[in-house]
N, C-alpha and C positions, 0 to 999 in steps of 0.2 A: 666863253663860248663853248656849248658842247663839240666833243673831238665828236665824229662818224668814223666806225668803223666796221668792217668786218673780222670774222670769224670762218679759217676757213681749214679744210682738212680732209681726207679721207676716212669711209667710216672706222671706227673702231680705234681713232687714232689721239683722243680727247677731248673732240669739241664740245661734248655735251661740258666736261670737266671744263674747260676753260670759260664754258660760259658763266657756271653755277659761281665759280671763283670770281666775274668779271659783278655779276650780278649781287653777290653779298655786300658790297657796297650800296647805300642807297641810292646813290649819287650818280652810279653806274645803271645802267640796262643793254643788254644784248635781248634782241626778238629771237626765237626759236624756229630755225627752220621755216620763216616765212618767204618766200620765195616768187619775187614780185617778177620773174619769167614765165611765171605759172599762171593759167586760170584764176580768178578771184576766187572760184570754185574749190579750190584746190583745198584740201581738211586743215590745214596752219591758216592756211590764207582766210580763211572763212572767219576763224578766232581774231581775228585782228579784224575784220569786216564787222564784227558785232560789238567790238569798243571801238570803231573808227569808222560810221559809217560811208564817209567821203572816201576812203582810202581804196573803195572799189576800184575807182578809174585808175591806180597805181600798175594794180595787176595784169602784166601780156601787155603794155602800153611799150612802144619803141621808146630809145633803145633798151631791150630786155633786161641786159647784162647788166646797165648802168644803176648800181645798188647805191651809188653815193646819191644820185640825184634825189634816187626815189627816196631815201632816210631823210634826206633835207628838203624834202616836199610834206613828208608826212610832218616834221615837227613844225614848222611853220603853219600848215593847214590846224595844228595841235601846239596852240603856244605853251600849255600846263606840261608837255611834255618836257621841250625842252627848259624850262622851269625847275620841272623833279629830277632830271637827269643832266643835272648841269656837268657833270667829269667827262662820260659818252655816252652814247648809243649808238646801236648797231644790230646788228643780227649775223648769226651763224649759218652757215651754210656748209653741209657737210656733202660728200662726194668727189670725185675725181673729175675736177671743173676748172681747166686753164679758159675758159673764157672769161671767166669772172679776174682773175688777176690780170688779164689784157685790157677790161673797159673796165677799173676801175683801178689806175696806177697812180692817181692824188689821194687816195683810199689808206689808211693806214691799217695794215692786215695781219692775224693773230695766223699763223699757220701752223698746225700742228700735223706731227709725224711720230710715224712707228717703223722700227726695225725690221724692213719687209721679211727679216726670215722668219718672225712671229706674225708679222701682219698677214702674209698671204695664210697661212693655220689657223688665223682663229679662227675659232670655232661659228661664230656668227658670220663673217665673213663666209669661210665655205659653205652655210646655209644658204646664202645668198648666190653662190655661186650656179651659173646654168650646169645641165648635165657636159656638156661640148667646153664647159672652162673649164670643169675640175678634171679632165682628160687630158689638159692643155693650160697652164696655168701661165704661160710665157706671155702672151698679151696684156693681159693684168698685171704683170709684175712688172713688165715694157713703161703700160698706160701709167702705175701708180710710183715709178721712176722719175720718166720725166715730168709728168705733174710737181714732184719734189723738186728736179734739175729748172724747171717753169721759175719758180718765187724765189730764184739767184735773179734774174734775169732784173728785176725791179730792186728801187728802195724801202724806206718805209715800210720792213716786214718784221716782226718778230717769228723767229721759228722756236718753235717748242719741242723737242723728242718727248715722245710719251715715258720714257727712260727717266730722265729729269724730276717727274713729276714726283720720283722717289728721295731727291737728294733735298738737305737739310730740314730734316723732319717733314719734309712735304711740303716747305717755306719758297721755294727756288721758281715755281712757277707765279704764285701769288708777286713777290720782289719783283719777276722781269715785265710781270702784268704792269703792275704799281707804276716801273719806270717807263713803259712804250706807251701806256694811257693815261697816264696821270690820273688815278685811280690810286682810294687811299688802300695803302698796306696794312694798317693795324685795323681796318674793317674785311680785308680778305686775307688774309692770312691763313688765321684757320677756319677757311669758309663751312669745312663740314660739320662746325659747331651752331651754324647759323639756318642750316636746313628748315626748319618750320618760317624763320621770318621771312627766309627769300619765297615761301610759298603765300604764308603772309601778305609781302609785297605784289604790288600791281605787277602778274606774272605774264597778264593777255593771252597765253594759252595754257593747256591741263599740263607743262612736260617735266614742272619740279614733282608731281607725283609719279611719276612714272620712268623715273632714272634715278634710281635707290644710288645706283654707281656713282653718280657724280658726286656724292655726300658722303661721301666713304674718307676717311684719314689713307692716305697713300701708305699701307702695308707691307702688300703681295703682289707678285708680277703678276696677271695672269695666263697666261700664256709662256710654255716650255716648246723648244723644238731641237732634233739635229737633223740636220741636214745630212743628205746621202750625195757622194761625190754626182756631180753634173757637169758637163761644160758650160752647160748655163750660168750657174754657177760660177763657174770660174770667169764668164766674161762678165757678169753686171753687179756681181758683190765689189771689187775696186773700183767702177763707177759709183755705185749707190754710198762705196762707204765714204769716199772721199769726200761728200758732202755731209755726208750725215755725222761726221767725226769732225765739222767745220759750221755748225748750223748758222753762227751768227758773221761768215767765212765771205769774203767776197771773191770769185773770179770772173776773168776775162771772157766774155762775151765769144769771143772766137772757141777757146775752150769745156765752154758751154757748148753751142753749136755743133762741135767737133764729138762732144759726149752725144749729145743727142741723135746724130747719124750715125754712131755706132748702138746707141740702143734701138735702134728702128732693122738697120741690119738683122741684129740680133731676133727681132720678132721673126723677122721671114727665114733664117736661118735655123733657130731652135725651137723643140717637141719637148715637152717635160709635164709630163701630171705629177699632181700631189705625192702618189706612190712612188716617180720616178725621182723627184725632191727632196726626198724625206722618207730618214731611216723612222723615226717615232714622233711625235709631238703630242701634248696634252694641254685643255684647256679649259678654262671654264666662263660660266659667266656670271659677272658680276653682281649682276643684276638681282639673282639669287640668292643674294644674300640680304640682310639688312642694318642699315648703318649704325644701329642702337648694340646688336650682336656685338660688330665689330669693335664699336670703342671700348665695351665691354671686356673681352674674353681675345681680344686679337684675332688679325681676319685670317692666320692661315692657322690657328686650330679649328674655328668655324668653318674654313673648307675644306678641311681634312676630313671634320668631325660630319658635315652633311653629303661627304662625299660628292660632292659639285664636280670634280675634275671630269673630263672624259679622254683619256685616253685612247688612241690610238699609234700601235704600230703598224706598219707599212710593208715592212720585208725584215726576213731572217737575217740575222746577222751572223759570223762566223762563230761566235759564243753559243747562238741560241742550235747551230747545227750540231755542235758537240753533244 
């Protein structure tokens, strides 16, 4: 029987990667960002309305949140589905979204994470950010906290640090994949050698052409930063790291709880922009590269050599006053 799953994350934290990885298996499928809370209207949702023309009534239907129900309405409605994807299916869903881990806790969940000291800097992320966050960057770091502190709370989660996706040749995420979803290993392994067949394959929307990143052999970080003292700082890096130093980590529920009213304090307590956070950080995107480059010539002479980084510093330091 196929497993249902989700894929979940804040941007910039893997998901695209976890899926492309979930996807090089035949056997496997994750949908992209289709988002059956949303209008049928909605641009993913449409892509899956034009191979599934029944799968309208899925989309804005109560309960919203509820993704298991709707995955196992659509293969049913679609028996060839669950047919070709006998290991799972699923769909990814990226953003800072505890609702989705509340109505769907029989749901087995791919959660990935990033080091908020690079994830609040990168570079796409601060594009995204309003004029009023990047002045103020404490709410976001608050929100994309406990959203982390959230997926303790349940079983049935795999967490992934974007970190990880570096260790044993870039084997370490494909193995935990393999073992949470029973998805074969030696078909994803090295998924970024398999980039044309997963587009190849029944993709249901345009997004293997348009995420070079995800097909990239794990390298280079992207993203550098140091941080300038803060008390911010000092109060939600021992929260956030103690989990994130614990990823597959279980605690107590009350200690949960107890973190979580101190990181809420903490929003109505502290003021910190980007400037006030951070002595320098540099970063670049990915995207801008391409994964033939890369296997080629290795990807940080290719970002050196196209000059991709964008550095920025923030404030003088005692060095730069001399």
């Amino acid at each position: 029987m196929t497993k249902l799953a989700l894929i979940l994350g804040a941007p910039k934290t893997g998901t695209t990667t976890a899926t492309a990885i979930c996807n090089a298996d035949p056997r496997s499928h994750f949908l992209f960002e289709v988002d059956f809370s949303r209008p049928s209207h909605a641009p993913r949702n449409l892509e899956i309305i034009q191979n599934f023309a029944d799968a309208f009534k899925l989309f804005g239907a109560p309960p919203a949140h509820d993704v298991g129900r709707k995955l196992g309405e659509l293969l049913r409605a679609n028996p060839g589905l669950e047919e070709r994807f006998s290991a799972a299916f699923g769909v990814k869903l990226p953003g800072i979204r505890p609702a989705l881990l509340d109505a769907n806790k029989d749901l087995p969940v791919v959660f990935t994470v990033r080091n908020i000291r690079t994830w609040l800097c990168k570079n796409t992320n601060i594009e995204t950010f309003r004029a009023k966050d990047r002045k103020n960057i404490v709410p976001t770091a608050v929100a994309y906290t406990k959203f982390f502190l959230k997926s303790f709370e349940r079983d049935n989660i795999l967490r992934l640090r974007l970190v990880d996706l570096f260790r044993d040749d870039g084997t370490y995420w494909p193995r935990m994949l393999s073992g949470f979803l029973g998805i074969d290993y030696d078909e994803i392994k090295n998924w970024w050698e398999k980039r044309d067949a997963i587009r190849e394959e029944a993709s249901y929307t345009t997004w293997p052409t348009r995420h070079e990143s995800a097909f990239m052999k794990p390298q280079f970080f992207d993203t550098e930063a140091t941080l300038a003292p803060h008390p911010f700082w000092d109060g939600i890096l021992p929260i956030f790291d103690k989990y994130f130093s614990s990823p597959q980590g279980s605690f107590a529920s009350t200690e949960i709880a107890s973190d979580h009213a101190r990181l809420d304090a903490m929003a109505k307590q502290f003021q910190m922009s980007l400037a006030d956070g951070y002595t320098d950080f540099r970063s670049f995107k990915a995207g801008g590269l391409k994964s033939r480059e890369t296997a080629d010539s290795g990807e940080e002479t290719v970002v050196r050599a196209k000059g991709l980084w964008t550095w920025q510093r923030l404030r003088e330091t005692p060095e730069d006053e001399d």
